[in-house]
Every structure is written in C-alpha cells, then in structure tokens.
N, C-alpha and C positions, 0 to 999 in steps of 0.2 A: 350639677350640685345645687342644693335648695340652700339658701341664705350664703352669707361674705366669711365668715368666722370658719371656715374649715380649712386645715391645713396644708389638706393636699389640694384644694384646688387652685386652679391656676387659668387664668384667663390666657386664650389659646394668640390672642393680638392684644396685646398689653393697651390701653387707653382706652379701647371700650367698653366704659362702664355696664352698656347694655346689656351686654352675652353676661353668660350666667359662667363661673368657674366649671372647669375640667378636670376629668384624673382621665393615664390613659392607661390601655389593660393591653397587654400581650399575649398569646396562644401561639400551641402547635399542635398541629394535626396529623394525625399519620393518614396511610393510603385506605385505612379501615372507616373512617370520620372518628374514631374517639381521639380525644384532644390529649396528650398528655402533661402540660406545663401550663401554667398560668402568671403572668406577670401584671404588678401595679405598680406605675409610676405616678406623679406629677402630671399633668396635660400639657406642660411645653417642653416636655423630654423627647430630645428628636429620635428619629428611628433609629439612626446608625449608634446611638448610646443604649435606647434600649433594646435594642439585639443583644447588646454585649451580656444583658443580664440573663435571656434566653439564653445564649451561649453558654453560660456560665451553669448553669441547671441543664444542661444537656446531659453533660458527663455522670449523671445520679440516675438518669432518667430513659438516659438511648443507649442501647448496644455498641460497642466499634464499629466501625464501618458502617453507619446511618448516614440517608443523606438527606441534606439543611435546604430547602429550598425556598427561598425569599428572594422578595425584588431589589431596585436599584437603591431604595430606602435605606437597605444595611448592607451595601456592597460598599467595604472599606477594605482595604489593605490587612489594617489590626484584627477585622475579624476575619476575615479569612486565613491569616496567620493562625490564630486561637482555633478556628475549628479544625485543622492540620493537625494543630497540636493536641489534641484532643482524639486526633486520630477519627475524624469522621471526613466527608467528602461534602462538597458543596456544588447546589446550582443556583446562580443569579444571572439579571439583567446587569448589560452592563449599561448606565446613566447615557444618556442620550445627548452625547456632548458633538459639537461640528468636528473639532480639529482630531479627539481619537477615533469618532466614527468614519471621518475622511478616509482614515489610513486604514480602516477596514475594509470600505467598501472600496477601496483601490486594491485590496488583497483579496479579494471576491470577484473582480473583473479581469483580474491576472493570472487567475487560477480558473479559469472557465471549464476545463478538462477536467479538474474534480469536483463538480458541480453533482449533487444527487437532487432529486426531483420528487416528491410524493405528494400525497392527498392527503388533509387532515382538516375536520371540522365543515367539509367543501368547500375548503382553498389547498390551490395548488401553491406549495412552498419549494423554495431550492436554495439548498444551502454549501456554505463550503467550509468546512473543519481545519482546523491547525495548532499543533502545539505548540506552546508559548512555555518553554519550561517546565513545570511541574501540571500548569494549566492547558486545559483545552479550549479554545472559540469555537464555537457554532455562529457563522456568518448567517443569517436568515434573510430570505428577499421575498417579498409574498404580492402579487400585481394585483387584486383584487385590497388589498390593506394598503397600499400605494393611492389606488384612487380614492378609495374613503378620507385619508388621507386628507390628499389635496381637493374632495369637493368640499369637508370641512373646512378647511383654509381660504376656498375662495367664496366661503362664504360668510367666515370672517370678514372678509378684504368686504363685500358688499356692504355689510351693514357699517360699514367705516366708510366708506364713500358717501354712504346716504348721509352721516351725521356731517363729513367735510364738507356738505352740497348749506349745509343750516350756515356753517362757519365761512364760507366764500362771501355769502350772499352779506354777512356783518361783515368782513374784510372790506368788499366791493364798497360798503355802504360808510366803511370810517368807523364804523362801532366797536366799543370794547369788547373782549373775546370775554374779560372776568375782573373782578378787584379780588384784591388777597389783602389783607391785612397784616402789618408790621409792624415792630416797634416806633419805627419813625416815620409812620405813615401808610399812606397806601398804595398799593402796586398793582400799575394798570396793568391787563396783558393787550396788547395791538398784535396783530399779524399782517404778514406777507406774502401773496399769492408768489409762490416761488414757479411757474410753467416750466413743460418740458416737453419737448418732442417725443411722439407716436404712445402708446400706452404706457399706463402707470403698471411699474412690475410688481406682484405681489410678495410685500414684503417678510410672510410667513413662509413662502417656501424655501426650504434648507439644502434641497437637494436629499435627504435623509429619508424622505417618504418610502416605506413600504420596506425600508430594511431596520433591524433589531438585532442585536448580537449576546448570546448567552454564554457563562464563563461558567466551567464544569472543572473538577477533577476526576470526573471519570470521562473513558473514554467509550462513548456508544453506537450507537447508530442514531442519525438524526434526528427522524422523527421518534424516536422514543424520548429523545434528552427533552423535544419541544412539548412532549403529550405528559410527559414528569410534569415540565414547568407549567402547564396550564391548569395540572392537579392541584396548584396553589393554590385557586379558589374555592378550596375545601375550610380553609380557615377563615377566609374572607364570609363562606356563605354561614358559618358556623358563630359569626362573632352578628350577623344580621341575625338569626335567629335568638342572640341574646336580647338582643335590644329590641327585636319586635317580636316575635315568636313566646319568650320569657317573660316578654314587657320590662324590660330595666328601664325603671324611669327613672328621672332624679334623685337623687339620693337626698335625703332629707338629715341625716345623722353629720354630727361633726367631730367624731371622735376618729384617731384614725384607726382601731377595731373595728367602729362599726362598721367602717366604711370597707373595710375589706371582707368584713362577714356579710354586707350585702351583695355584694359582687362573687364572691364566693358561693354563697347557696346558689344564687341562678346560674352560674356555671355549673357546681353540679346538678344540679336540676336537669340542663342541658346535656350533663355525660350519661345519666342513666336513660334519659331517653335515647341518644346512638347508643348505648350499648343494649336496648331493647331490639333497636330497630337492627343491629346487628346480628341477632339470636333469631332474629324472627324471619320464616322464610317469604323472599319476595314481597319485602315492604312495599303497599302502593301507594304512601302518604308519608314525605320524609321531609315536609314543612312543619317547623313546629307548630306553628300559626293556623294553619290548618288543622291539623290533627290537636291541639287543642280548643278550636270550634266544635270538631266531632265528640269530643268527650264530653267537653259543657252541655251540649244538647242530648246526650243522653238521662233516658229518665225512665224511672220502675213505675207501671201503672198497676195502679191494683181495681181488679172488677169483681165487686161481691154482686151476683148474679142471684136471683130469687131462688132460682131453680137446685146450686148445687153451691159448691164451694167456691172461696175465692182464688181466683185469675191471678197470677204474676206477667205480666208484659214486660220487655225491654222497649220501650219507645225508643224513635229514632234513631236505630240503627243503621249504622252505613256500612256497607260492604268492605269499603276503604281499609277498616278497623278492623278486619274480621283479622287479616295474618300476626296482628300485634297482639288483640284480645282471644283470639282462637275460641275456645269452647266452655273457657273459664267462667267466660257472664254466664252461663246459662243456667247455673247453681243460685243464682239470684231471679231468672224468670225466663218463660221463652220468651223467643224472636219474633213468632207468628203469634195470632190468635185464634185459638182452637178453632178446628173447620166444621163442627158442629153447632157454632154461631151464622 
C-alpha cells in the first residue's frame, strides 16, 4: 500500500516503520485453474482465521461433496468441523510439531506390513494409511526429501560455526559479545566457552526428516491423495501471476472501495485469461508474464509499395500465441509477407 492513512493496511511486524502497510487476499482454484472465490482481509489476519472466511463462501460457490485442499496454515479443529458441516471433505498438512509427529512415525515403523511404495515426481515415496475416526492419515516417508532435508540443516549448522569461530576468538580475548541499552543503564553481554567431548551435534536435526503426514476424509489410494495435495500449487502459481504476471503494484487508493476494486479487476483480468487458455486447445504459453510480452510486441505494419496497394503485416508474431489467437488476427493482416517481394 502507497501512503499511512489507509484502513486496511496493516504492517505485517508491527514496529517497523520501514515496511510499507499490507492487505491480504485469499483464492481458490479448482482442478481446471479458474479460480472461483476471492477474499480481502487486513495483512495481519492469520491464515487459520482467514480460511474461515473461504469456508464460509464455499457453501454459495461449491457443490457437496468438493474437496478443500490447503496447508497446515488453516488446519484447525473449527475448520475442519465447519467444512463436515458443510458437507464437503478435506485434505491438509498436518503442522509439523516433534511430540504428534513422534507418535506417527512410531505408527509407520509398526505397521511396516502395510507400507505401499510408488513413484511420483522422481521420488520414490511409502506410505502407511489409518483411520482415526471420521479421518484418514496418510503417513509419508520419501529418502531423497530426508536428505535434502538434513544437507540443508547441516548447512545451517556451518554457517553458525563460522560465525561461533568470530565469538570464541572475543570470549578467548575478554571482549564484550554486545551492549543493549536499558532503563538503568547498560547491559554488557560476556560469554563462556562452555567445551564438550567428541563433536558438536546438530541442533536442527528433529529426527522428522523426510516424513510429512496428510489428514483427508476421504479414503484413496495414496498416491493419488499426495498428487491431490501437490495440485495446491495451482493457487499459489495463480496468486504469483497476480502480482507479477498482472503487475499488482502498490495500491495507491485509500478508500476501502477502491482498494478492493483494484484487486478485483486484476483478479479478473486474470480469470478471463485461464478461461481462455481453458477453451483453447494445447495452450503453449500459460505464464501470464510471458504471454503478455508476446501480445505488447505485437504490431500491424502497413507497406504502401510504389508498385500496387497497401500491405497489412502482423509483426512479431510468435507461434506460442497462435492456439490462443487461432486465425482471428488475420482479418487485421497477414503473418508472412507476400513472396512476390
């Protein structure tokens, strides 16, 4: 948001002056990319509150029996209560906490016997399913996501070594580690080489590496529940093409009309192009950003020739464009230029 005086914005870390105010916008996307819901809140409105509002515009918007698929963000009790009640079904992440993933993946090591195995994306995943009441778990373990995992982490742990190697050398030396400032003075920090026998353990690893547990009410087959949830980023790629694809910059309005009539148009801006690219066979350009490069660069040349009449050209035409625009431009000029030149 551009200037202070707007209502809905709201600075996303309260105290920094710096950052500029936020609002924040919700979607949902079905399996086709058109988006059906739109939501605006406030920019510190956390996720598990504004689902609720998604939720709430489902029942106008979805058939029975749809199913909600979102991350650990809005995996609350109350909403998944509410989409039951609603009569639709749901899949989410479950939040990646030590003490309930403990107790999964001790129910994944004790069930080895129903372990199922498949390929998906080129990793091999195995999982172990159970039903929890009304709900189902999808236990997931993937050894390729395990090591990415922990080479990330131990490469955390390096660059914290290097910086502990600066702070030894002021321990060893007597020097202050920092002053902080307080009401009644100042506050030194001193440290203490605390040693310990044989290596230092890395203290990011949880043990949780390489497993993920998904919470469904329906009951499937595994890899289809895990290929559902990765269709989520249908919304996520859909909400990047507003803000860059669309260009939603700043919003300079402070009324709160305006401000949802700007966000509004490039939203739909954005639904008539998927429901172009929907109608049109074997789109090969489904960035917005892209495909609105190729249209800016189109351009009608006109050539009055001594000899006859005047030329219509399409300049710059991309092939890319041809399944969207088909044969429609050609009533404004050809493609080529006449082979009699």
């Amino acid at each position: 948001m551009r200037g202070q005086n707007v209502r809905w914005g709201v600075r996303v870390f309260p105290g920094q002056s710096a950052r500029k105010l936020q609002i924040a916008f919700g979607i949902s996307v079905g399996l086709n990319n058109i988006p059906t819901m739109l939501t605006i809140q406030k920019g510190n409105v956390q996720d598990k509150k504004h689902m609720q509002m998604l939720i709430r515009l489902c029942s106008s918007v979805l058939p029975e029996g749809s199913l909600l698929v979102f991350d650990c963000g809005g995996n609350t009790q109350d909403n998944k209560r509410r989409i039951r009640d609603l009569k639709f079904h749901y899949l989410t992440l479950k939040a990646k906490k030590k003490g309930p993933y403990r107790n999964e993946i001790t129910i994944y090591h004790a069930r080895k016997e129903s372990q199922v195995s498949f390929v998906s994306g080129n990793r091999v995943y195995s999982c172990v399913k159970y039903r929890d009441g009304e709900e189902v778990r999808y236990i997931f373990f993937c050894d390729d996501l395990a090591c990415d995992q922990l080479t990330k982490k131990a490469r955390k742990l390096e660059k914290d070594l290097e910086k502990g190697k600066v702070l030894t050398k002021k321990v060893e030396r007597g020097k202050d580690l920092g002053q902080y400032i307080a009401p009644g003075g100042w506050i030194i920090a001193r440290g203490h080489l605390q040693k310990i026998i044989g290596d230092i353990p890395n203290p990011y690893v949880t043990g949780l590496e390489g497993f993920f547990v998904l919470e469904s009410t329906i009951d499937d087959d595994p890899e289809n529940i895990l290929n559902a949830y990765k269709n989520r980023d249908r919304a996520e790629k859909f909400i990047r093409d507003l803000k860059e694809g669309a260009e939603l910059r700043p919003i300079r309005h402070w009324s709160k009309h305006a401000v949802i009539g700007c966000v509004l148009i490039v939203f739909l801006t954005k639904v008539l192009v998927s429901l172009t690219q929907l109608f049109c066979k074997d789109p090969v350009v489904k960035n917005l950003k892209v495909l609105k490069n190729y249209l800016t660069n189109l351009t009608l040349t006109i050539i009055y020739p001594s000899f006859g009449y005047p030329v219509k050209i399409i300049s710059n035409f991309s092939p890319e464009i041809r399944p969207i625009l088909g044969d429609f431009i050609k009533r404004y000029g050809s493609l080529e230029a006449p082979n009699h030149w």
